[in-house]
N, C-alpha and C positions, 0 to 999 in steps of 0.2 A: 228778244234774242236776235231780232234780225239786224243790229249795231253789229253784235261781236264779228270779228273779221274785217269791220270796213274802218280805213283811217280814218276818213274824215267823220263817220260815227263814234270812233275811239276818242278823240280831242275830244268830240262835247259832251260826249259820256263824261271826262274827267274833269270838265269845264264843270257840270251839274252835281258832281259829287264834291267836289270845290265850293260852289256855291250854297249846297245844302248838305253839309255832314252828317245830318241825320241819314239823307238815303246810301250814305256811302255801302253801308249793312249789304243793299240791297242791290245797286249799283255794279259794286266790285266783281263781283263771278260773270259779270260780263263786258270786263277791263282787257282788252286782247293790244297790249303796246306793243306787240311784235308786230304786227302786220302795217304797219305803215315805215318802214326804211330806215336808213339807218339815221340820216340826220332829225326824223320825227321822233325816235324812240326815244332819243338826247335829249329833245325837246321838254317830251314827255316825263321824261323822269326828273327833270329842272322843277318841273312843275310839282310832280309831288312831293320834291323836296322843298321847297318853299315854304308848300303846303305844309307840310310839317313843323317847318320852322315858325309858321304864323299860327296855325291851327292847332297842334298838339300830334303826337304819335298814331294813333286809334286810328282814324281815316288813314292816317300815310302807310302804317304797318299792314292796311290789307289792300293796298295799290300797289305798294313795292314789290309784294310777293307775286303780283302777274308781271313782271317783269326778268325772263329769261335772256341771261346773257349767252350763255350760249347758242343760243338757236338766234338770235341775235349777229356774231361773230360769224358764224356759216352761212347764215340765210341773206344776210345786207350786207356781209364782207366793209365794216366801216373802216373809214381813212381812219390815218395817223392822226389827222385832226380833229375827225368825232371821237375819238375816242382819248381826246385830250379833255377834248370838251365834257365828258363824261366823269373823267375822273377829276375837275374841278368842281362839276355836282357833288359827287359823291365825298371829295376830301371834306367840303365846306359843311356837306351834314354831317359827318364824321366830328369835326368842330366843336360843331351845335350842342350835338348832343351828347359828348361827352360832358359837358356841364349842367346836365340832367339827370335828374335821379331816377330812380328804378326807368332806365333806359337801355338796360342791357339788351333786350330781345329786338330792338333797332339797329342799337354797336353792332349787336350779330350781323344782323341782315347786311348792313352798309360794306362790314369786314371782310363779306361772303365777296359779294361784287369789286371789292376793291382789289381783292387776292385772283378771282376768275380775269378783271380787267390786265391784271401786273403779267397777269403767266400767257396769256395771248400775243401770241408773237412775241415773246419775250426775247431781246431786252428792251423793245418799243420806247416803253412807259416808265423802265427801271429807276432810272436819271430822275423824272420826276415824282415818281411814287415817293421814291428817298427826303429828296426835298423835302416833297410836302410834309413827312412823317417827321423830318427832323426839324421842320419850323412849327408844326403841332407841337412836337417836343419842348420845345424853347417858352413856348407859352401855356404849354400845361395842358393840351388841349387832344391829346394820344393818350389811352391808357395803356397796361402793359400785358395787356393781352393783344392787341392792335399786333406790339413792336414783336410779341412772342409767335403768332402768326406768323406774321411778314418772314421772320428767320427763320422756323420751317418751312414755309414756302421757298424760302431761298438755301435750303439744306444745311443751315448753321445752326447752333446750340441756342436754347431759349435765354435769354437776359435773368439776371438774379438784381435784386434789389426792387427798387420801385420805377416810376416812368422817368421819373428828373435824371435818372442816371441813364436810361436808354439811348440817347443819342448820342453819349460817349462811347455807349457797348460799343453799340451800331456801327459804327463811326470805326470802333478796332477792328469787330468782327467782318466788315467789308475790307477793311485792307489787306486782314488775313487773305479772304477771301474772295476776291473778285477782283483785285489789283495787283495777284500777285504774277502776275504774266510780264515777264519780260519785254512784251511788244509793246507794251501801253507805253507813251512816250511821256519824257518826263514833264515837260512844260505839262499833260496834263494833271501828273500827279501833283504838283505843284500848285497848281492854280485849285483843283480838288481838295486838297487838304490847305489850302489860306481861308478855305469856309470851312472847313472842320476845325480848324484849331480858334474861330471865334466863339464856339459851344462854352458853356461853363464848366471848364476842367478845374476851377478851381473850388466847385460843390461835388464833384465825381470822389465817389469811396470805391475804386476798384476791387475786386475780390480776387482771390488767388489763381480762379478760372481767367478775367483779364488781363494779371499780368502777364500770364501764360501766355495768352495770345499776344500781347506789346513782344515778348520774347519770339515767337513763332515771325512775327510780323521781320523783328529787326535780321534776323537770323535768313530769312529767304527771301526781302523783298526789296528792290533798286533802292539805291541810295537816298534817294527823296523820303523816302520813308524812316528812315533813321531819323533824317534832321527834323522829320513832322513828331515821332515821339521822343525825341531831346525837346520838342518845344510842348507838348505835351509835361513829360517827367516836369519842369522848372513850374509849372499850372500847379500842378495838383497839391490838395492837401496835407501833406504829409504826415505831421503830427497827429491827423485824428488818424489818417490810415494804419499807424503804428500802434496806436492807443487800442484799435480793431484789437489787437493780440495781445499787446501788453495786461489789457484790464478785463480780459478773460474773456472778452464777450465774442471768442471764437472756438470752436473745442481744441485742445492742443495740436491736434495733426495738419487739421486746417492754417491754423498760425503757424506752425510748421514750415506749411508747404505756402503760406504766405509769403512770410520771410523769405526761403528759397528765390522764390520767383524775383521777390523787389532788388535784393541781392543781386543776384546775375542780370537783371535787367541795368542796375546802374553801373555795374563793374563792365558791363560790356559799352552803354554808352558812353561812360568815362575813359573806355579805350580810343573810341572809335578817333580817327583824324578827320572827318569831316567834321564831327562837332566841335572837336576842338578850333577849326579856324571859324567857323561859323560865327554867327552873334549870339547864340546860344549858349550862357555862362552856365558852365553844369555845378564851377565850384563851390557856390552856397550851398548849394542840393550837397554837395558829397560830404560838407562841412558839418551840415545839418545832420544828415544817415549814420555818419561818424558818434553820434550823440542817440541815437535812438539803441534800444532794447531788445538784442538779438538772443538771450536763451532758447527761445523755440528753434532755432535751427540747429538741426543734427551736422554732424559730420560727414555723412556722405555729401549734403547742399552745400557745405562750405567750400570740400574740397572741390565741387564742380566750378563754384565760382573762381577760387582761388588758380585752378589748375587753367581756366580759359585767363586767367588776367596774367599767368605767367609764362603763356605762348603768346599774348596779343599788346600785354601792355610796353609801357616805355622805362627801360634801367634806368633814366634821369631822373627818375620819380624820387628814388634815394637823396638825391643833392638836390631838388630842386627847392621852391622858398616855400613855408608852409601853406600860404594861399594859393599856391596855383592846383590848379586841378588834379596834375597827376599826385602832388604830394596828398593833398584831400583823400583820393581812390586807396592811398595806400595804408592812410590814416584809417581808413573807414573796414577795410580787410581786416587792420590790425582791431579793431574793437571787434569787429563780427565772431572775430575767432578767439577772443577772451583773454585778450592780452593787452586790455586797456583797460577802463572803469571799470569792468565786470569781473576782472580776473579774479578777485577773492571768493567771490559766488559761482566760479566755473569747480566742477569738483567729475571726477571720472574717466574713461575711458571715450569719452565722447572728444570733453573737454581737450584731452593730452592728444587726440590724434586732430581737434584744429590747431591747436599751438604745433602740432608740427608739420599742419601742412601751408601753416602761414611760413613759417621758416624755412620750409622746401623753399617757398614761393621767394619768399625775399632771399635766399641764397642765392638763385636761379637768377637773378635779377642784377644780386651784385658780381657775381662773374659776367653776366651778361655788359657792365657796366665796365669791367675791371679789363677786360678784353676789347675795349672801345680805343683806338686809334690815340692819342694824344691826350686822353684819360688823367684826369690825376689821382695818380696813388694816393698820396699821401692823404687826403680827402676821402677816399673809397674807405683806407684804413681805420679811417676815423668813423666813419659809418658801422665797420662790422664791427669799431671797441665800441660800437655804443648797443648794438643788439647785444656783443656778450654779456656786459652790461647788467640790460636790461632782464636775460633771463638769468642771469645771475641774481639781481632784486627777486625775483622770484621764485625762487628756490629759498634765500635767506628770510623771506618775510612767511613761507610755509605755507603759501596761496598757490603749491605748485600742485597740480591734479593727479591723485594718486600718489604713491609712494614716492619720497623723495630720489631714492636712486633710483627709480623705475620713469620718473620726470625726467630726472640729468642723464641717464642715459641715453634716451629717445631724443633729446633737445641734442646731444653733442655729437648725437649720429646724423642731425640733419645738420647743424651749422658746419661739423666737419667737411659735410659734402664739396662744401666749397672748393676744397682744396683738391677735391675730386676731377669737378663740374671746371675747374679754370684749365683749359686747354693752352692758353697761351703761359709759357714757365716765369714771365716778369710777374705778371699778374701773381702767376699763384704763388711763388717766391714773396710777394710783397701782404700776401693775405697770412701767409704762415710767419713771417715776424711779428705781422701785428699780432695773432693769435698770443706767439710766444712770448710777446713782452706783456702783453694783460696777463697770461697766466704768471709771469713773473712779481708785476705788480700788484695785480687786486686781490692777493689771497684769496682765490676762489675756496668755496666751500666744497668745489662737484671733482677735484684733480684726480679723487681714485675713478672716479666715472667716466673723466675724459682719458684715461688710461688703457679702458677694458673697450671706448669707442675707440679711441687710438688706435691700436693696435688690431682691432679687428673690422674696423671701416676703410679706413684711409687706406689709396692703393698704393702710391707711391711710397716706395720702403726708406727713403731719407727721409721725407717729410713722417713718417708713422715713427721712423726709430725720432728723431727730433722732439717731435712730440710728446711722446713716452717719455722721455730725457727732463723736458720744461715740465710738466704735468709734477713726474716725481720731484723732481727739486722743489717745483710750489708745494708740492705734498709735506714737505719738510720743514720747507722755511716756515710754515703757515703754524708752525710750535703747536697744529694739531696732534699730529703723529707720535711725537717723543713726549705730550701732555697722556696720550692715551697708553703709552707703553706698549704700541703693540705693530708700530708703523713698516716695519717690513712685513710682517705678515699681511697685512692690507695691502700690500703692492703686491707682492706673489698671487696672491687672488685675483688680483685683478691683471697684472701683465698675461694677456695671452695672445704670443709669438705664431701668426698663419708656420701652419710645418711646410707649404710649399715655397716660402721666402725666409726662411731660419736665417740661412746662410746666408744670404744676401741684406737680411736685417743686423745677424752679429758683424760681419762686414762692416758695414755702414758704422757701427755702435764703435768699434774698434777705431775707424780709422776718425770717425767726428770727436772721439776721447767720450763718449756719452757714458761715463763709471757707473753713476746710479742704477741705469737701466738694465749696463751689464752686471754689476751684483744681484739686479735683482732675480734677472733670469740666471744669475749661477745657482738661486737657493732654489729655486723652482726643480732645478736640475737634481741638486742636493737634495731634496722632498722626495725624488724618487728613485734617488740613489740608496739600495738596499744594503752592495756589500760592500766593503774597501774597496775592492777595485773600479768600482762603480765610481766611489768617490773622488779617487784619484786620478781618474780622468775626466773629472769633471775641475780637480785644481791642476792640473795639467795644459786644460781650456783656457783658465783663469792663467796662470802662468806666460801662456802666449800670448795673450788680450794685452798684457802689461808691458811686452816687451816695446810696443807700439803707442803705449800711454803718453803725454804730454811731460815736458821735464820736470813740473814741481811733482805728478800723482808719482813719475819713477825715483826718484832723488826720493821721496818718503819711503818707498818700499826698499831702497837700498839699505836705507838709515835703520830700516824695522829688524830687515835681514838679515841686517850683521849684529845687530846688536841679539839678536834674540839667539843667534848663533854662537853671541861669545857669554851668551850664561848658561851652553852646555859644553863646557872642555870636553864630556864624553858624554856614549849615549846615555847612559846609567846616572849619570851627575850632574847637576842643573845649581846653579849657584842663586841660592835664596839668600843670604844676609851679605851684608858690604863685608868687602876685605874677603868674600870664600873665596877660596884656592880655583886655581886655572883661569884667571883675567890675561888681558893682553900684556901689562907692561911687563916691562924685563922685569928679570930678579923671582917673578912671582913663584911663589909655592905650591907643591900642588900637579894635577896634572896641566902640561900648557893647553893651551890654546889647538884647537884642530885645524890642520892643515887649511881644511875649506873656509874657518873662519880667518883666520888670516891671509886666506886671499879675497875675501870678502873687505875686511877692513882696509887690505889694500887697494883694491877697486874704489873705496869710499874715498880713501883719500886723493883718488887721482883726480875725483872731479873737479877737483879745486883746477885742473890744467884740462880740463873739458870744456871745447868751446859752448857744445851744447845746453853748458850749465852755468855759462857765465856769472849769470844774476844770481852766483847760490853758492862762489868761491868763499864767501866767512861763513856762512850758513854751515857747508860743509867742513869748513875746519872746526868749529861749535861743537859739529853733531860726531868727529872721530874725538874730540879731546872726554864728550860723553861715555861716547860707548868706551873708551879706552880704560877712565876711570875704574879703578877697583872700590871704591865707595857704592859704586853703582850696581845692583844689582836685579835678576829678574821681577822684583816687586817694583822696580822703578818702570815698567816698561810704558804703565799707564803715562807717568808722568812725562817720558821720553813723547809718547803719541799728542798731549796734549801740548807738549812746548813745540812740534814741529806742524802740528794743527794751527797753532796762533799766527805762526813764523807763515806760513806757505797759503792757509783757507783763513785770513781774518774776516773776511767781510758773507764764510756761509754759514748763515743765524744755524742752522741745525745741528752746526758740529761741535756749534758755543756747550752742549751738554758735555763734550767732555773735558770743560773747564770746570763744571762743576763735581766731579767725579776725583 
């Protein structure tokens, strides 16, 4: 007993238990390594790690245990320097013995001192505890209980996976966390992370927990750190990380919230302007993600992503060439949100609100583009005929999610936005012709739907009544309507006129000549017109609409007027066969002709000396030598409509029915 307490008795007590491990047994309970200073205690415990490393565990695990670091840290207050010296003992047994079996009750002890050594005067030692943990890492030689320590001790979340992936965690979870201060200057984050990014990111299977934190990382810490996980993102394995969710081997929620995370992680790096001038090529990666298998992501993930990519990204992304990055990013939104390879497998209320918050998104992008300084239209145009296009493909191929008109409505209330969203009137003048001549040209199948959006989206009352106008005319030309027998009635359904803009919409309709729209809103009116007088103020409406009409729609209703006026000489008498009595020409028999209609036929025949009607002087002499005719009677009236239908509307396919009539 009389060693314990004395240094220089303490050395050769540990010198004889060294030498003879048998008496170690007997030795140890009187192993006192505190009492000789702080550079002896270093010494000392060099030694029984050696000792272990030479001789085996058994001796070293009950010499280790007389050695108190705290009392240690208080009592010898050791430098910066012994206690570097300390924890290169400790790391190298650390080492050792993680390549030994049943050695955990060692790991323990070593992990105990390593962690008392780290938190002592912390951040001393921090710089190189890391080190050495992430060069153990590299060689296999940390388990992950070591790395799950070290992160409680340092108030961060334990690592998931195995060790090989710990100095990637590690490696996030510190930049989260301990770099994300402002002050730390950049040349060091720089030089910091040129030794993190030579780690194997290209064996890292991140989990939905780190890309959380790559997002937390990019989202609140100095610019250095974006361009360290753009060089990150281009490392990693991506095909098996997707495979993680695709092939079940995560429970839905989790791929889920996988996806989420990888998602706004790349949409955000594929924003940023630092990476892009960087040397950091993001566009294979976005090329790539464009091709992976996004089902598990809901609609709330999508629109987060979609909503930051369409405050932060670039409107050139539309025109720009398909390899460069920003196009890639936009490619890759568009599959996310099931309007690429997957759209026949997208099916729901999930599905229908990403398809339309990708179309917010690219609306939002092309007004953003359309409003650009020296822009070209004609190119922007060509961009939104090819979205309508395209969601027109899918509506016709019946891979639209949910009901079809409950699709084309949704879809034409975000594409119409556009017309909303363009602040500048060239732009949005140049977006509503392109609209209008696609709906003219591609027989769309959705015109009752862009009708019922029409008219109760769009703010602008020209461009709504317009709209309304091309919609219905495609509504007709499209030999739907007159195939189905029932195509006004589908429009009155569908036209619904805001009652705070009526007036301002009939306006409009009257003075652009828009006929269709206004018929259609006269039977709306008519629908709820109960008595006569109801009625006749509603062709009273119609009446004034026409005085305004363009000269061929007025010239036909002259033509109608009068003639349909001179087959009743009285109210009581309507002339049904050729030659009935009361026709215009002289001589006739019969009661004459009514005052009203003969100044009807006289107005008919003035036009022929109407400037206004220039292009319609034989037209009009034709149509009085008709009505005049006593051959002619009220059974002809059809025929009259359809020879001045030919003469005035040859080229509107919808009115060809009443050639066939």
């Amino acid at each position: 007993e009389f060693v314990a307490g004395e240094p220089r008795e303490t050395a050769r007590l540990l010198h004889a238990a060294l030498q003879w491990p048998h008496l170690a047994g007997t030795l140890a309970p009187h192993f006192t390594p505190n009492c000789g200073g702080a550079a002896a205690f270093t010494r000392l415990y060099a030694s029984v790690v050696e000792a272990a490393v030479a001789q085996g565990s058994d001796m070293a695990f009950m010499m280790l245990t007389k050695f108190d670091l705290q009392w240690w840290f208080s009592e010898s207050n050791p430098t910066l320097s012994d206690r570097t010296v300390f924890l290169d003992s400790i790391v190298q047994a650390m080492y050792y013995t993680s390549q030994q079996s049943d050695a955990d009750v060692m790991m323990g002890i070593y992990r105990q001192h390593l962690l008392q050594l780290l938190t002592h005067r912390f951040p001393d030692l921090y710089g190189a505890t890391l080190h050495a943990l992430l060069e153990g890492a590299v060689n296999h030689c940390i388990d992950i209980e070591t790395w799950n320590a070290f992160l409680r001790t340092m108030g961060c979340d334990p690592i998931s996976g195995d060790s090989s992936d710990a100095p990637c965690q590690l490696s996030l979870t510190q930049s989260k966390s301990t770099l994300s201060s402002p002050k730390i200057p950049e040349h060091f984050l720089k030089t910091y992370h040129s030794q993190l990014i030579q780690l194997r990111w290209d064996l890292f299977l991140p989990s939905a927990q780190d890309f959380e934190t790559m997002l937390k990382v990019r989202e609140t810490h100095p610019p250095a750190s974006t361009c360290f996980l753009g060089q990150i993102a281009v490392r990693l394995p991506w095909q098996r990380i997707m495979e993680l969710a695709d092939e079940r081997l995560l429970e839905p929620e989790e791929a889920g919230r996988l996806q989420r995370a990888v998602l706004c992680l790349l949409v955000q790096l594929g924003c940023d302007s630092q990476l892009a001038e960087s040397t950091c090529d993001l566009a294979p990666l976005l090329q790539q993600a464009a091709g992976f298998s996004w089902h598990h992501l809901d609609a709330e993930s999508f629109t987060e992503a979609a909503q930051w990519y369409r405050t932060n990204g670039d409107p050139s992304c539309l025109i720009a060439d398909t390899k460069d990055r920003s196009a890639g990013l936009l490619r890759l939104l568009k599959e996310a949100a099931g309007l690429g390879r997957e759209c026949a497998s997208s099916s729901g209320g999930e599905a229908l609100s990403k398809h339309c918050s990708y179309l917010r998104c690219f609306v939002h992008m092309l007004c953003g583009l359309a409003q650009t300084p020296g822009s070209d239209l004609e190119r922007i145009q060509t961009v939104f005929t090819a979205l309508l296009a395209e969601t027109e493909a899918i509506a016709i191929t019946g891979a639209a999610p949910g009901t079809d008109a409950r699709y084309a409505i949704a879809t034409w209330s975000e594409i119409l936005g556009a017309l909303n969203a363009c602040g500048c009137p060239r732009a949005a003048a140049s977006l509503a012709a392109a609209l209008h001549r696609w709906l003219t040209e591609s027989r769309s199948v959705r015109q009752l739907c862009a009708v019922v959006t029409a008219s109760a989206n769009v703010v602008d009352v020209r461009q709504m009544a317009a709209l309304c106008e091309a919609c219905t005319d495609s509504y007709f030309q499209a030999d739907r309507a007159t195939s189905a027998g029932a195509g006004w009635t589908n429009i009155v359904r569908a036209l619904s006129v805001p009652e705070l803009t009526r007036a301002d919409f009939i306006r409009v309709c009257v003075q652009e000549c828009y006929l269709l729209t206004l018929y259609g809103h006269a039977l709306q009116c008519l629908v709820g017109a109960g008595t006569v007088a109801q009625r006749g103020v509603v062709l009273d409406c119609v009446l004034h609409w026409f005085k305004t009409a363009d000269p061929r729609f007025r010239f036909l209703c002259r033509v109608m007027a009068t003639f349909l006026s001179a087959q009743m000489p009285q109210s009581s008498c309507l002339r049904l066969e050729p030659h009935a009595p009361g026709h215009l020409q002289e001589g006739a028999t019969g009661p004459p002709a009514t005052e009203a209609t003969q100044q009807l036929f006289a107005q008919l025949g003035a036009i022929e000396r109407n400037r206004a009607y220039a292009g319609y002087r034989g037209d009009a002499a034709e149509m009085c030598e008709f009505v005049a005719d006593p051959a002619h009677s009220l059974r002809d009236v059809r025929r009259l409509l359809r020879l001045l239908v030919e003469k005035l509307f040859p080229n509107v396919a919808y009115l060809h029915v009443l050639s066939a009539t």
